[in-house]
ROLUMLO-887744 format. One record per residue: x, y, z of N, C-alpha, C in turn. Coordinates in steps of 0.2 Angstrom, whole numbers, plus 5000, padded with zeros to 4 digits. Layout:
# ROLUMLO-887744
XYZXYZXYZ/...
END
This chain:
# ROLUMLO-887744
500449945000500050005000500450065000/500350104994500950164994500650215001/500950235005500850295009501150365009/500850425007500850485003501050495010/501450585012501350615018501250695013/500850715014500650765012500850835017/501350885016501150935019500950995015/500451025021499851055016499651135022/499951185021499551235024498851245021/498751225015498151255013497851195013/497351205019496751145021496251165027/495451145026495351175029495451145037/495051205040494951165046494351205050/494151205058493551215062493351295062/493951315061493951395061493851405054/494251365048493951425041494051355037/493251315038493151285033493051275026/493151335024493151345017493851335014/494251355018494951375014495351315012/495451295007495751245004495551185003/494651205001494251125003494851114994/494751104992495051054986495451024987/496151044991496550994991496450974996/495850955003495650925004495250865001/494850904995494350834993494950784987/495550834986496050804981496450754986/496450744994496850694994496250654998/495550665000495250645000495050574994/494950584989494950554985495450494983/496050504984496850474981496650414989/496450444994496250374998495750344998/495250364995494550304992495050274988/495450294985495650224980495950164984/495850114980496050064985496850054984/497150044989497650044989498050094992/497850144994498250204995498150225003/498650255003498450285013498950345011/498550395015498550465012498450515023/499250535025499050565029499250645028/498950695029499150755029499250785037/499950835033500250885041499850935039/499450965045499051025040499451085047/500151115044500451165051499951235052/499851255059499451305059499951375061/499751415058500651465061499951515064/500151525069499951555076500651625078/500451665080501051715083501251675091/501651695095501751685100501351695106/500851725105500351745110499551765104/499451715103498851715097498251755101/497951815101497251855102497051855093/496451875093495851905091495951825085/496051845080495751805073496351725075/497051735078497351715079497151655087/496651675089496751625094496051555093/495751605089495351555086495551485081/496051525078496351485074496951425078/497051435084497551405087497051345090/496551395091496051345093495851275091/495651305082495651255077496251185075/496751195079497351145077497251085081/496651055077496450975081496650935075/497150885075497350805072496750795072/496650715069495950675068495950635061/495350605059495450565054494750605051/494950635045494450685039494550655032/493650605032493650595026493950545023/494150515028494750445026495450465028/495550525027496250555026496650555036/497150545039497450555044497550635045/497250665047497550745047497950775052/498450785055498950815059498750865059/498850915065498951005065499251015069/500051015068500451035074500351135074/500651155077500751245077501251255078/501351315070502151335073502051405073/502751445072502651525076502651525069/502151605071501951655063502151695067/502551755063502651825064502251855058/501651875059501251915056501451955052/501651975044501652035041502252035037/502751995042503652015042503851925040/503351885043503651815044503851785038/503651815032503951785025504351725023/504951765026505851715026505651665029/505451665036505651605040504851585043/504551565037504151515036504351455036/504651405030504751365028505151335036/505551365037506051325043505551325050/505051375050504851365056504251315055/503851315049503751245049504051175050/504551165048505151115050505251105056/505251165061505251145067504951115072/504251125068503551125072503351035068/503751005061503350955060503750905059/504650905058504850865059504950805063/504750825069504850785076503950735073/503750755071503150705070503450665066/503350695059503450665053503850615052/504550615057504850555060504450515065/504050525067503850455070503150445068/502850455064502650425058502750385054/503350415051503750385048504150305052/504350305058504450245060504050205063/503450225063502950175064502750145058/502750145055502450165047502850195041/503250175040503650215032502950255028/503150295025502850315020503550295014/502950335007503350315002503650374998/503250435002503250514996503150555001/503550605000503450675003502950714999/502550724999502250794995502050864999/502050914994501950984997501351014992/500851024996500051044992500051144991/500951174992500851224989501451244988/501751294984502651294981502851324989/502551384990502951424997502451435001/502551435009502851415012503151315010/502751265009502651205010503051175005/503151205000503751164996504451175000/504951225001505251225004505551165012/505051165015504851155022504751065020/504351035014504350975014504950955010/505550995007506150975003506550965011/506451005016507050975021506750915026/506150915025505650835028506050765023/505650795018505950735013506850715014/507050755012507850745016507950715020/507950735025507850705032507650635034/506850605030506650545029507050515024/507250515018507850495015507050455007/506750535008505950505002506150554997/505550534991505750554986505050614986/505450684984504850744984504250734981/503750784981503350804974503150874978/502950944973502750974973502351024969/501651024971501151054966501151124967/501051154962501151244960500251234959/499851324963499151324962499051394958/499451414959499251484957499751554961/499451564964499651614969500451624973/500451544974501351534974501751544970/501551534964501851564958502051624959/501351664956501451714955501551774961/501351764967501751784973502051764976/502351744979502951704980503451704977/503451704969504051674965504351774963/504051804965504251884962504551894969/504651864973505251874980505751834982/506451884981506851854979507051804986/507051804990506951764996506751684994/506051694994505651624992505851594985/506151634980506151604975506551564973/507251594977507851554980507551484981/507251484987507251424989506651374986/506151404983505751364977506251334974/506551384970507051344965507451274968/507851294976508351244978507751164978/507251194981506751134981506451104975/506451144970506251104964506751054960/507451104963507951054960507850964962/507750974970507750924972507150854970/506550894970505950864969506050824963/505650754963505850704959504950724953/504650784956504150784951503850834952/503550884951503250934950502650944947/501850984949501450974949501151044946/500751064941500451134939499851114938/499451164941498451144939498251174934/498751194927498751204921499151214919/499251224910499851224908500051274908/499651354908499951404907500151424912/500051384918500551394925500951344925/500951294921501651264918502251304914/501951354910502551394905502651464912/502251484916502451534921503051514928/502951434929503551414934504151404929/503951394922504651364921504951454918/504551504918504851564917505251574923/505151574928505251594934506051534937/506351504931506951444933506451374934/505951354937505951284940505951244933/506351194935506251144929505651094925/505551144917504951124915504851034912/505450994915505450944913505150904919/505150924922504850904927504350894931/503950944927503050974929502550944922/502450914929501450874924500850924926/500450934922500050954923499550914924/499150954931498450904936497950944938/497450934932496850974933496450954938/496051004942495751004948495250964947/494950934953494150884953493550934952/493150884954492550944951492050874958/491550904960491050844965490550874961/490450804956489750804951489150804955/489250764960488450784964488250834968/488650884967488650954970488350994963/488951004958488651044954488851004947/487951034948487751004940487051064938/486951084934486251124932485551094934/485151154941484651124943484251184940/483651174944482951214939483151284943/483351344938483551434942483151424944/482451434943481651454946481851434953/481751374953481951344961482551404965/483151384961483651394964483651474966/483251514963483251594965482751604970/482351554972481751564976482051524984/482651514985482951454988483551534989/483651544986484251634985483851664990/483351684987482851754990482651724997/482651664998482351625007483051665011/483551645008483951625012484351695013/484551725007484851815009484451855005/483751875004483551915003483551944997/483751914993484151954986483251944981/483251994980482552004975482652024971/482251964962482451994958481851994954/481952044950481152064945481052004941/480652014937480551954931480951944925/481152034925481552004920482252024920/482452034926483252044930483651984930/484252004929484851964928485251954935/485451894936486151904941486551874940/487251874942487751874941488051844948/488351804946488851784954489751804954/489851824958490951824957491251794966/491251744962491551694969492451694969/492551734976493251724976493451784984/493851764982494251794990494251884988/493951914993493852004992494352034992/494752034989495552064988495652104983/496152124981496252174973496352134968/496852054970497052014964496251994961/495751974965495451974958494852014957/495052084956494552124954493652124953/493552124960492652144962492552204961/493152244963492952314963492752334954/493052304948492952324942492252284940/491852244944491552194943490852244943/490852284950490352344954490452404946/490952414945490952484940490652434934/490752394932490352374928489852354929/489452334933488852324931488452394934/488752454935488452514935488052534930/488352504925488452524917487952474914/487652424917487252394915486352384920/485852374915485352404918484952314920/484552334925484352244927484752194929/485252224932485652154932486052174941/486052104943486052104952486652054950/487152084957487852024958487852014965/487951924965488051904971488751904970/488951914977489851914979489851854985/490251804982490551764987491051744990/491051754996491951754999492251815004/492451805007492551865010493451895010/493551955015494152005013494352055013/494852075015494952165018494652205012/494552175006494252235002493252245004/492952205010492452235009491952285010/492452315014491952375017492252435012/492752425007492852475003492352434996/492252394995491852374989491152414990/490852384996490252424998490152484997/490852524999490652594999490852624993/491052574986490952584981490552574978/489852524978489152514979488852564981/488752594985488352654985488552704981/489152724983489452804978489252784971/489252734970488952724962488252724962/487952724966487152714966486852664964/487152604966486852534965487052474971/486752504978486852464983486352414983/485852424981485052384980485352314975/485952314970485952254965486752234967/486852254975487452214974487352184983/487552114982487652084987487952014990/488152054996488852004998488651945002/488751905001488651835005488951815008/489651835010490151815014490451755012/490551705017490951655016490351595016/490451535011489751505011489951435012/489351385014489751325014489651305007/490251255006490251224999489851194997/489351155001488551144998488051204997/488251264998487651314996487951364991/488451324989488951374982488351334977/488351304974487851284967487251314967/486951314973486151374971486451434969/487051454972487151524971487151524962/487751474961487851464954487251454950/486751414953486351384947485751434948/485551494953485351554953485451614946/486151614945486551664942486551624933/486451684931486551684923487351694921/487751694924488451714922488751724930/489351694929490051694933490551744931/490551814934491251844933491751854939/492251844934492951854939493451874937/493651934937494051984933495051964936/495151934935495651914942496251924938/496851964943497551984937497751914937/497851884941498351794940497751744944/497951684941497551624945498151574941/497851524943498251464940497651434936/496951384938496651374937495851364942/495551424944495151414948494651404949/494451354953494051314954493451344953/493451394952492451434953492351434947/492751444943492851424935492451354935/492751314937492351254935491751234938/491751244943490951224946490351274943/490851334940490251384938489951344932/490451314926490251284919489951234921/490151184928489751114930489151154931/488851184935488151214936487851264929/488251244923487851284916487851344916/488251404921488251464922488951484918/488951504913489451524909489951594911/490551594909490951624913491151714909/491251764911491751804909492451814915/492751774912493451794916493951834910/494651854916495251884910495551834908/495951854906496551804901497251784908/496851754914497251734919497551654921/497951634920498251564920497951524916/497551494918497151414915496551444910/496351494909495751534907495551494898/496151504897495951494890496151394888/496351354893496251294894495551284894/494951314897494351304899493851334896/493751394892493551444888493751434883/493551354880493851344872493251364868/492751384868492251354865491651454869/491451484861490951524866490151504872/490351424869489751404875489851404883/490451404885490851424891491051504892/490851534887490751594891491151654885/491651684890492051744885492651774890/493051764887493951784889493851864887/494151934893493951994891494652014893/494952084892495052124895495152154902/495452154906495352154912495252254913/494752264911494352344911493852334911/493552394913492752394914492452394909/492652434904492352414899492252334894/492852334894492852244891492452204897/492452204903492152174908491252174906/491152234905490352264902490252244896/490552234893490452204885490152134887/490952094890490952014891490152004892/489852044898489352024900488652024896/488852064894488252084888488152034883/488752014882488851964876488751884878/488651864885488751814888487951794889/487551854891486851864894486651844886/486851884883486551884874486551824874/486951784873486951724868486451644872/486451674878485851634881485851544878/486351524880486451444878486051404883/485851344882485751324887486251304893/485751284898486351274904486551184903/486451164900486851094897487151094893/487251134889487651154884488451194888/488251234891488951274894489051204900/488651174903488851124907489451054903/489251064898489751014894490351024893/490551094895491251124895491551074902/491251074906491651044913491750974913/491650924908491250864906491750804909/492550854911493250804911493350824918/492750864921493250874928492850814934/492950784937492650764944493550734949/493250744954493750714958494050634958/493750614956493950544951494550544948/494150564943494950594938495450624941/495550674945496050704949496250644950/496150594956496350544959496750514956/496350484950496750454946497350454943/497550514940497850554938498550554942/498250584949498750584954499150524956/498650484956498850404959499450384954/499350384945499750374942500450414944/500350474944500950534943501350504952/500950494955501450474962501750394962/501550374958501550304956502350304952/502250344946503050344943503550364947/503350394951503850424956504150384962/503750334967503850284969503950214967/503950214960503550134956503350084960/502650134962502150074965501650064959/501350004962500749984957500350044956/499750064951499450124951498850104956/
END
């Protein structure tokens, strides 16, 4: 039985259950298969004296068994703001002492790291130390943040040297790591899962009457809405999302996810005079992301860089077609005008997109067909062989 040890900052936990459910449900899946035993280190980095948002989260560092999967959360120190550099090593500090004695009860076969920085770094000196062979998946954001600091980029690079395989959630974040030095012979690309029984196209009707129960959102008869699912920050452009649709008439946006940019988005909601057609719904569980979707005639997401983002595909699995930019994986997935329209990241090309996306009114089975290669299955699968050549265990 191969044994994966995955370390992973990005995974949820009791405090912020949203955050990283994918690679959770990506190594959740690689242990349904038979054969496999998958434990993840999920490090919680807490400051020295954790108050307000931080103690909560300290609080959240419970071990257990999630999903099939072993889940550890040891804690190590974060310096908030500054702690950048001495991430990688303070995880080390905080997980080595396990990882060895799991390792001696039970060898594993694979070190893996479910993101390039902090956790690639940080599992290149685990895997050393165990005397196992790496992997490390690139998502997005590590790339493109992370790898523009000469600090971390250093050390990406010294770990990819090492790393017997490299991982990207598309290829255009295959040709941006190997800009950046990492070696492009050594990155496969492993597109994200999809949970089919989540999102698939149910009846709007329903699903906007099931909206309006639950947050108030009223729409006329013959109003539009729009959903933009993603973290409220600048990288992916909400605030161009509100200017455009200022500029369009009947048409309401639900916003999902939360973020320091909300209370400046809101107050750009009103100064435009459309506080009435814009609204935020916070952070949602992942079973009530598909009504939102299957609610909404169009997904926008205006975003400067992704890798390939999962709203992206649950938005086409629930038939809701997309205007996104020309950001990582965009045009992997927007081959076809029944999945939507690749814009300009401006308000004007963003008001176009939408114009044109509303206009063409495809069925919701038809844009659904775009997603038709995603489920978590196939990730698994995928996975299982790529860790497989790496170990030469059986798949």
């Amino acid at each position: 039985m191969p044994r994966i040890l995955s370390i992973a900052t990005l995974y949820p936990n009791a405090h912020m259950p949203r955050f990283g459910t994918f690679v959770a449900r990506q190594m959740e899946a690689l242990a349904a298969r038979e054969g496999w035993d998958v434990t993840v280190i999920n490090p919680i980095g807490v400051p020295p004296v954790p108050m307000g948002r931080y103690k909560a989260l300290a609080d959240a560092a419970i071990s257990g068994e999630e999903g099939g999967v072993d889940v550890r959360r040891p804690r190590f120190t974060l310096i908030p703001a500054v702690g950048g550099p001495f991430n990688p090593a303070m995880i080390v500090k905080a997980v080595l002492a396990l990882a060895k004695q799991l390792h001696a009860q039970e060898p594993f076969d694979l070190v893996d790291a479910q993101f390039f920085y902090p956790d690639g770094p940080a599992a290149a000196r685990i895997a050393a130390e165990l005397g196992l062979p790496l992997s490390i998946k690139a998502r997005g954001a590590d790339i493109s943040h992370w790898g523009q600091k000469l600090y971390a980029l250093r050390k990406m690079r010294a770990a990819s040297e090492q790393a017997a395989g490299l991982l990207a959630v598309s290829a255009a974040l295959r040709r941006d790591m190997s800009a950046l030095g990492l070696p492009e012979d050594k990155i496969t690309v492993h597109y994200t899962g999809l949970d089919r029984d989540l999102f698939h196209p149910r009846d709007q009707a329903e699903e906007r009457r099931k909206l309006a129960e639950q947050f108030n959102i009223q729409l006329g008869e013959d109003e539009k809405l729009l959903a933009c699912v993603g973290a409220l920050i600048p990288r992916k452009g909400q605030a161009l999302v509100i200017r455009a649709l200022a500029r369009l008439q009947g048409l309401h946006c639900a916003f999902v996810g939360t973020g320091p940019d909300r209370e400046m988005l809101g107050k750009l909601a009103y100064e435009l005079d459309i506080p009435h057609r814009v609204h935020f719904l916070g952070s949602l569980d992942h079973g009530a992301l598909p009504m939102v979707l299957n609610a909404s005639d169009a997904m926008v997401l205006p975003s400067k860089s992704e890798g390939l983002a999962n709203a992206w595909v649950e938005a086409l699995a629930c038939g809701t077609p997309l205007v996104i930019t020309d950001a990582g994986g965009a045009r992997e997935l927007v081959q076809d005008e029944t999945a939507g329209r690749i814009v300009k990241r401006n308000v004007d090309a963003i008001a176009g997109g939408i114009a044109q996306v509303l206009g063409a009114d495809h069925s919701r089975e038809t844009v659904a067909a775009n997603a038709a290669r995603f489920s978590w299955e196939a990730n698994a699968a995928a996975l299982a062989d790529y860790y497989s050549g790496l170990i030469g265990a059986p798949e």
